[in-house]
KELUM-552136 format. One record per residue: residue in three letters; x, y, z of N, C-alpha, C in turn. Coordinates in steps of 0.1 Angstrom, whole numbers, plus 5000, padded with zeros to 4 digits. Layout:
# KELUM-552136
ALAXYZXYZXYZ/...
This chain:
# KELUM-552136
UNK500849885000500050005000500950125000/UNK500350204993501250334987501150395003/UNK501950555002501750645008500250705010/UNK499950734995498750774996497450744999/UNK498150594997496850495001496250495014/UNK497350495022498250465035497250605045/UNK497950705035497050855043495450855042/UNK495150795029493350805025492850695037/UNK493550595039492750495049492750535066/UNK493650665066494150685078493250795080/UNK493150895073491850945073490750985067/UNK490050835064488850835060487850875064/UNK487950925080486950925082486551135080/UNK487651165073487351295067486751305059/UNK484851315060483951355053482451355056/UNK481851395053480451435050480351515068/UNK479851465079479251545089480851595092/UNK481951505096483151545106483951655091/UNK483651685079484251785073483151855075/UNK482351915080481352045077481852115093/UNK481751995103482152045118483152075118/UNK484352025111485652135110486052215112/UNK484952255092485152415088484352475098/UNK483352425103483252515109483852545125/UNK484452495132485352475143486552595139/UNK486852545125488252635117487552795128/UNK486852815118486452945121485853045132/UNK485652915139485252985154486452945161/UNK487252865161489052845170489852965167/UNK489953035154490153105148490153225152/UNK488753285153488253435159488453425170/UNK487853265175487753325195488953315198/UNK490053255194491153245204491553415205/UNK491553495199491753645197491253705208/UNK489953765210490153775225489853725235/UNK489853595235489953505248491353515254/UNK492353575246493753615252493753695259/UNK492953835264492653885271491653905279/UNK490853815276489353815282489253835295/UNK490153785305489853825321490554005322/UNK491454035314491854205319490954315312/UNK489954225300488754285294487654305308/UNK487854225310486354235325486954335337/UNK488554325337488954415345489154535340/UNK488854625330489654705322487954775322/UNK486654715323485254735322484754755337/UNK485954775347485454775358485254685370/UNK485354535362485254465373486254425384/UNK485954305390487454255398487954085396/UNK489054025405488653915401487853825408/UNK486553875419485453845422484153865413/UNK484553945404483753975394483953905384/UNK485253835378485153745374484553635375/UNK484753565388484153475391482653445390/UNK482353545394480853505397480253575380/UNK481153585371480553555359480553385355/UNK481853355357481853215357481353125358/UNK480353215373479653065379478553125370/UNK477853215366476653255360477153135347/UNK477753195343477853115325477552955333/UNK478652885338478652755344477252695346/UNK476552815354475252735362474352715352/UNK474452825343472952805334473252685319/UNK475052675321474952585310474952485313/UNK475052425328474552315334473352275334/UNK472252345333470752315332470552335322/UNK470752355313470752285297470952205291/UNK471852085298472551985293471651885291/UNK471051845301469251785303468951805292/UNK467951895290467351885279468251875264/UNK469151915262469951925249470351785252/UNK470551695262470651525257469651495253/UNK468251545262467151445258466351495244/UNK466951585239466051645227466951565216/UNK468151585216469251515207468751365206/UNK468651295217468251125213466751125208/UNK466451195213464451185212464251225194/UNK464851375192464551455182465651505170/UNK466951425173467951435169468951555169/UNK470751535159471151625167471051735157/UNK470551745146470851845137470551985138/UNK468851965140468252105135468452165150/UNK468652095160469352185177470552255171/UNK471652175166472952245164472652365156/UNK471952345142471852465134471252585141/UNK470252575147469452675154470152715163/UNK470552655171471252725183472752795179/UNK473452765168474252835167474552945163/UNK473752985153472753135150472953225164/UNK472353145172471753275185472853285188/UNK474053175192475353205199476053295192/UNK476253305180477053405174476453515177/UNK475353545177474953725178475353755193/UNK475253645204475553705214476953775218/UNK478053745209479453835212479153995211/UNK477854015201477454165201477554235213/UNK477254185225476954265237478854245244/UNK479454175242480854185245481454315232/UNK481054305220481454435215481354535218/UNK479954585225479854695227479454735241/UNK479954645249479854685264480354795269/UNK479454835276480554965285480854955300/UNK480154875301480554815314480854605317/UNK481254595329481154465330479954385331/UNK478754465335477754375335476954335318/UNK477154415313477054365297477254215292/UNK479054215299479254065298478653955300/UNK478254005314477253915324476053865315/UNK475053955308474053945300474553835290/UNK475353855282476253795269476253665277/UNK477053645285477053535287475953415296/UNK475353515300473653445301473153365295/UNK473153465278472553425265473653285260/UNK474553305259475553215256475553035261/UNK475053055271474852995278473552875274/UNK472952935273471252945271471552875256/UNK472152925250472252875238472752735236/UNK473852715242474852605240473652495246/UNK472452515244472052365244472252275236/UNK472652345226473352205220473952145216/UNK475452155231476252135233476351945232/UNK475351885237475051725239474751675224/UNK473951735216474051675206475051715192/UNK476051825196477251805191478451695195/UNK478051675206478951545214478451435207/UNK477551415204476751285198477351285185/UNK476951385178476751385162478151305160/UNK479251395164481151415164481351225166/UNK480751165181480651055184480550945170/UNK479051015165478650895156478950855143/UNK479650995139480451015125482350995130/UNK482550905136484050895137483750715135/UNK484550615132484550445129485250435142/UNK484450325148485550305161487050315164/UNK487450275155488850235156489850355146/UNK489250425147489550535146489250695154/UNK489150645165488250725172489750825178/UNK490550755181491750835189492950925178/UNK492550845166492850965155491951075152/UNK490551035149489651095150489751275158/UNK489351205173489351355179490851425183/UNK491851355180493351425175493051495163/UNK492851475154493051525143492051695141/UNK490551685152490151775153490851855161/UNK491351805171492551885178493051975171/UNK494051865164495151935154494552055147/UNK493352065139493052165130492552255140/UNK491852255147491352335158492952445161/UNK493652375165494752445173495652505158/UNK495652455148496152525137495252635129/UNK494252625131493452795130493452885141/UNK494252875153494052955161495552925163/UNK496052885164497752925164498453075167/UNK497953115155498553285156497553405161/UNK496453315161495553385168495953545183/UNK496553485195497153525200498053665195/UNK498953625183499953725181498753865179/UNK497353795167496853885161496353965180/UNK495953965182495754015196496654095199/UNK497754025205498854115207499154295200/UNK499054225185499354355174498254445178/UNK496554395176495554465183495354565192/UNK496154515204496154565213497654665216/UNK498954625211500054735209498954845200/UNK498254835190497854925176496655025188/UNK495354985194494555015199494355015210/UNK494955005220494854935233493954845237/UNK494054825252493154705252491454705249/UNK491254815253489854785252489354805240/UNK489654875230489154885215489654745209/UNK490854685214491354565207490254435209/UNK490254475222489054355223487554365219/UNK487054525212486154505211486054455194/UNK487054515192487054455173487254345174/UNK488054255181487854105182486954015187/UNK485954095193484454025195483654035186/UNK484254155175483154215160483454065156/UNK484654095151485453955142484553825149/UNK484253795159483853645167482653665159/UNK481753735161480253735157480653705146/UNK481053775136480753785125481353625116/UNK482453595121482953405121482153305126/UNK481153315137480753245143479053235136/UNK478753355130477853365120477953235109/UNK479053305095479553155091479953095098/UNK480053025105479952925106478752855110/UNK477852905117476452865114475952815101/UNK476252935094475452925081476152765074/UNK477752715079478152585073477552485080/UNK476852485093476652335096474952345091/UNK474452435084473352345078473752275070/UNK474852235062475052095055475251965060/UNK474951975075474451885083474251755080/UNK474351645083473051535077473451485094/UNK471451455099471051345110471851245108/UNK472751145122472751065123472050945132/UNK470951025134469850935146468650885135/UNK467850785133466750785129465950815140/UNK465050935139464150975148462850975141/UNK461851055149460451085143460851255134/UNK460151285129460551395123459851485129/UNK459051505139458851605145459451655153/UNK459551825157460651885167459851925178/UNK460651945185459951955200460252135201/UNK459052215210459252325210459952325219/UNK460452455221460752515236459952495250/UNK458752495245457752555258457552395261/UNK457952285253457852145256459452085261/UNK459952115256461352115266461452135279/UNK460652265282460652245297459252175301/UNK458552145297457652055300458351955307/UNK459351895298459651775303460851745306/UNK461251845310462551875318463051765325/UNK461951705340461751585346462051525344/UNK461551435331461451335328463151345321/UNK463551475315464851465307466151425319/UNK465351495330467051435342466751335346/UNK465751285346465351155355465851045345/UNK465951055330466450955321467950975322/UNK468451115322469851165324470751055333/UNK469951085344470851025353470850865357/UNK469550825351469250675347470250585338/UNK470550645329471450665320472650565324/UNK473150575336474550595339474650425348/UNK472850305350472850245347473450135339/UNK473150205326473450115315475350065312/UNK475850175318477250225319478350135325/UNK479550095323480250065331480650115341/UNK481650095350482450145363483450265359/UNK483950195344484950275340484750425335/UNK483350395332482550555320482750635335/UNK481950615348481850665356483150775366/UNK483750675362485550685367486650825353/UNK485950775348486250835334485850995332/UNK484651005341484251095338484451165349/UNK484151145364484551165375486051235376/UNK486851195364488451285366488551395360/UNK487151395349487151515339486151625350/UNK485551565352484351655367485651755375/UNK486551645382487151675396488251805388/UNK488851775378489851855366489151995363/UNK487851965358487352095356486752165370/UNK486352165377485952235390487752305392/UNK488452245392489852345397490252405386/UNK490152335374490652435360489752575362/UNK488052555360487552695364487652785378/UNK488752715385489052775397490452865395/UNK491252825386492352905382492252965367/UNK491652895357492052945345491853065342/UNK490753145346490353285345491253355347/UNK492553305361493353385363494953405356/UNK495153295353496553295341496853425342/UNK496353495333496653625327497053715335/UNK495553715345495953835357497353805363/UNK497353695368498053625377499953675371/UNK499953615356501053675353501153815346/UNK500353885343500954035343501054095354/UNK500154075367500354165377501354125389/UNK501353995389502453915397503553905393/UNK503453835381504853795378505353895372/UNK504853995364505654115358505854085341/UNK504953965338505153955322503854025314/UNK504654075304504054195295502954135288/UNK502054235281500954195282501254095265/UNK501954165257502654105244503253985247/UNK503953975261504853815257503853705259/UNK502553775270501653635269501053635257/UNK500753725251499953655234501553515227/UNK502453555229503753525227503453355236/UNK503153335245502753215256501753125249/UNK500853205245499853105241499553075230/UNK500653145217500853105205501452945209/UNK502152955224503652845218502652735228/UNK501352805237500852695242499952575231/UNK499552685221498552665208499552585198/UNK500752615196501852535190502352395193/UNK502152395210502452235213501152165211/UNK500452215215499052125214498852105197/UNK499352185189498952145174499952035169/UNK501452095173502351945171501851845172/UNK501551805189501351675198499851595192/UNK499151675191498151635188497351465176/UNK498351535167498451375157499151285163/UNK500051255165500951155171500851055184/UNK499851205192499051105203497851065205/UNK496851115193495651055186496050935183/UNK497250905172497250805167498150675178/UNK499150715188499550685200498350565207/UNK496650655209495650585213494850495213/UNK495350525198494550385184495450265190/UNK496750285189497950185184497650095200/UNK497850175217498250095222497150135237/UNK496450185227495050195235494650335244/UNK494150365254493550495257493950535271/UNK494450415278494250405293495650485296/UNK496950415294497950485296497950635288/UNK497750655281498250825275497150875284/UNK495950815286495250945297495550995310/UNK496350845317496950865327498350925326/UNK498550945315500051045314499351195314/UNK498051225309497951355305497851425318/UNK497051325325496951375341498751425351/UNK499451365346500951365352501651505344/UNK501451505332501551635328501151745333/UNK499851745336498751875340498951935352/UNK499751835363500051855376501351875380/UNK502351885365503251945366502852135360/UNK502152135357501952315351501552415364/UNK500752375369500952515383502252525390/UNK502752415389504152415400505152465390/UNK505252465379505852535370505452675366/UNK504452695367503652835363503652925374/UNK504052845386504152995399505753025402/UNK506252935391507752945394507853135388/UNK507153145375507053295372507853305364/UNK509553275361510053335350509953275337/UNK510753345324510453305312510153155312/UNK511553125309511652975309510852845314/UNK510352935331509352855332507952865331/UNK507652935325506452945317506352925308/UNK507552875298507252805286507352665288/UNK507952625295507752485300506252435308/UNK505852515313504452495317503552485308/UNK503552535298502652565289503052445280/UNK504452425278504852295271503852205276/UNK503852145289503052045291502252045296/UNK501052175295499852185295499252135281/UNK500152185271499652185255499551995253/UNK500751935259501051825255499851695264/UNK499351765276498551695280497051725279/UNK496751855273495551865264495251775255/UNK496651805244496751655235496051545239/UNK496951465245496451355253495351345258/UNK494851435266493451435276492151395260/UNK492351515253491251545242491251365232/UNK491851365229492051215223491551105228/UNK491851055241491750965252490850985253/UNK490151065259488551075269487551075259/UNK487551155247486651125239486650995236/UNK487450955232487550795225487450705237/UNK487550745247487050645259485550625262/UNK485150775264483450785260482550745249/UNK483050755238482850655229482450545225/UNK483750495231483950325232483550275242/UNK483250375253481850285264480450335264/UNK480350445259478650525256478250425243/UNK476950335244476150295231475950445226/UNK475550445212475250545200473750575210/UNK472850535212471350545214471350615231/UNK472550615235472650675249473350815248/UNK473950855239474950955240474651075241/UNK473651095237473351235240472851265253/UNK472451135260471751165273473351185283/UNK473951105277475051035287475951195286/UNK475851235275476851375276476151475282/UNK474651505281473451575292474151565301/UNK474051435307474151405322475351475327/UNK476251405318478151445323477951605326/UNK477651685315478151825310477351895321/UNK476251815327475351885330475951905350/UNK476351795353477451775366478751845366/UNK479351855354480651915348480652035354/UNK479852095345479552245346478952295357/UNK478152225362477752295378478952315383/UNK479952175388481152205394482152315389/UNK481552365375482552435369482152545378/UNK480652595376480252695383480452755393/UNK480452595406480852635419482852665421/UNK482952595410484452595409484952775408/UNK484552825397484352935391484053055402/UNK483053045411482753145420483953155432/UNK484153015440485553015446486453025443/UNK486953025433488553055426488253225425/UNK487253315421487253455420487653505441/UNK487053425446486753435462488653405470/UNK488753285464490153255469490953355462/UNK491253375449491953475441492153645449/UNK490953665452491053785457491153805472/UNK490553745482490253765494491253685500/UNK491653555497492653465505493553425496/UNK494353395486495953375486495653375468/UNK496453455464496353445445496753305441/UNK497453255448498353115443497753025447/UNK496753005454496252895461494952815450/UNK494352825446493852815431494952685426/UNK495752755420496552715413497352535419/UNK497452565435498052475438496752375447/UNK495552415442494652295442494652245427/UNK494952275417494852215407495752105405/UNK497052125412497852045415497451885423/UNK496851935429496251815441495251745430/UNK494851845425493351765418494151615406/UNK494951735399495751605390496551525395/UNK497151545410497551435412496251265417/UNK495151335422493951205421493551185412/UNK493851265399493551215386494151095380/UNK495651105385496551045379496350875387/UNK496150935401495550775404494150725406/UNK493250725400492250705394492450615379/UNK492750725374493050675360494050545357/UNK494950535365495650375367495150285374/UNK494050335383493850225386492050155393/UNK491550285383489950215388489750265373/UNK490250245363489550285345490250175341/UNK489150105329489949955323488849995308/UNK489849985299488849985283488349885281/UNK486749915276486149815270486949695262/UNK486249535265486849425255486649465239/UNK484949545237484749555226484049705225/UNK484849795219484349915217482849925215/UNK482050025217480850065209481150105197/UNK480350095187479650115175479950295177/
């Protein structure tokens, strides 16, 4: 078998739903990474603090936790298409109110809406799930990695120039123009859509959504029944990871411009090179997954991740590019592995509930995670955040060795 035979069978599974989700990923990785580079000194620069961060956090967090529910149960019941299409429309118009805010609470609203929208976050989990071939699953969501992190690569620098050219707060508001107006198209690309559920072809309204709210958690968390020990375990480290991630990640930025003394240009400079490792690593440990399975690289990504705060409070150059080194490289890993874990223990006919359920537990913790990290940041120790995230990855790391075992025989 040729070369090119070699690459066509390797990735075959580039077409029809997983090429439209791409392009359109391309273009929203693309815009947002721009000003998500400054996004927390945008909320301070509008007035807020980093209490005021937080308790945006936990706003966004809480309400996209109670969405999850229904965005699993509409996804299996009613499929995942015409949710994704519709809701992605509303998401993009909401960066308008980050354009043109004049204060912090603007954001607050924006991200309300944002929130509110990403219902259909569960049945993008599904769709992504059902258009990858099993045994290709750990290339699969590597390879979205990869392109993800190579549209947004330089993203960062464009920021940087933005904000040397305009300062910060004009820079960030043209880069929330730019988000809407990308996030727009890319709406307009995933109506080339195609269902992968046979459902009924009727859609459920809104005002029936919450009707049956009930019944959507009560299957949610039923769900987890059908499940092994390991889904549970599996998901439990992604839970415990994100409640401390949204406990420090808001603060990066602050944390090193005003502590450590690094300029506001070298971090766009940071997270080009963080956006750089994760784009390298990405293929190699996708395909890593496939070859020798999922369990070890996830429990490495966890060993990585809990080397980065202890590296990141060290403060100088050097060691902040080494943190970021193996934050990028255990992204890699993490994103690869855990998808393709969930996967290969979620049946197709469960997944959208099963990602309801998860996202919907996720994100609460993210919420409550989110409010404390603004609370600890400001009122009790800036660094303290940081060195629970440490603790968190180290129970990650034993968890993952030794209460997660991969399915004998993948799901479908």
């Amino acid at each position: 078998m040729g070369l090119h035979s070699k690459l066509r069978k390797e990735f075959s599974f580039l077409r029809g739903n997983m090429l439209v989700m791409i392009a359109s990923w391309l273009l929203m990785n693309f815009s947002g990474a721009i000003p998500n580079t400054y996004y927390s000194l945008f909320i301070l620069a509008l007035g807020g603090t980093p209490a005021i961060i937080g308790i945006i956090e936990f706003v966004y967090f809480l309400v996209l936790a109670f969405v999850q529910f229904p965005g699993g149960y509409i996804a299996d019941k009613h499929g995942r298409r015409w949710l994704i299409i519709t809701f992605s429309f509303g998401f993009a118009i909401t960066y308008l109110f980050y354009a043109f805010a004049p204060s912090w609470h603007f954001i607050l609203v924006g991200v309300l809406l944002q929130s509110l929208f990403l219902i259909y976050q569960p049945a993008m989990a599904a769709i992504t799930a059902d258009s990858i071939p099993p045994e290709q699953r750990g290339m699969g969501f590597s390879t979205i990695m990869f392109l993800n992190n190579v549209a947004s690569v330089f993203s960062p620098a464009i920021a940087g120039i933005l904000l040397i050219q305009f300062g910060l707060v004009s820079s960030l508001r043209i880069g929330y123009l730019w988000v809407a107006g990308f996030y727009l198209m890319a709406a307009v690309v995933r109506i080339k859509l195609k269902e992968t559920l046979q459902t009924s072809t009727s859609r459920i309204s809104i005002t029936n959504a919450v009707a049956e709210y009930p019944k959507a958690v009560k299957e949610g968390l039923a769900v987890w029944k059908a499940l092994p020990c390991s889904m549970f375990f599996v998901f439990f480290t992604n839970a415990l990871s994100s409640f401390t991630f949204a406990m420090f990640y808001p603060y990066l930025v602050v944390y090193a411009t005003e502590i450590l003394g690094i300029e506001e240009f070298h971090w766009a400079i940071l997270m080009m090179w963080l956006s750089s490792c994760t784009f390298f690593s990405a293929l190699p440990f996708g395909k890593l997954s496939d070859i020798i399975g999922r369990k070890k690289p996830f429990a490495i990504s966890w060993v990585f991740l809990a080397l980065f705060p202890l590296l990141f409070l060290i403060g100088n150059l050097p060691a902040l590019f080494a943190a970021f080194l193996l934050f990028g490289l255990s992204n890699s890993l993490f994103v690869s592995t855990y998808q393709a874990l969930e996967a290969d223990l979620v049946p197709q006919e469960l997944r959208g509930k099963e990602a309801g359920c998860n996202q919907f537990i996720t994100y609460l913790l993210m919420a409550i995670g989110g409010l404390i990290g603004g609370f600890l940041y400001q009122y009790v120790s800036q660094a303290l955040p940081f060195m629970l995230a440490f603790l968190a990855s180290v129970i990650c790391t034993v968890i993952s060795l030794f209460l997660i075992h991969e399915p004998k025989e993948r799901q479908k």
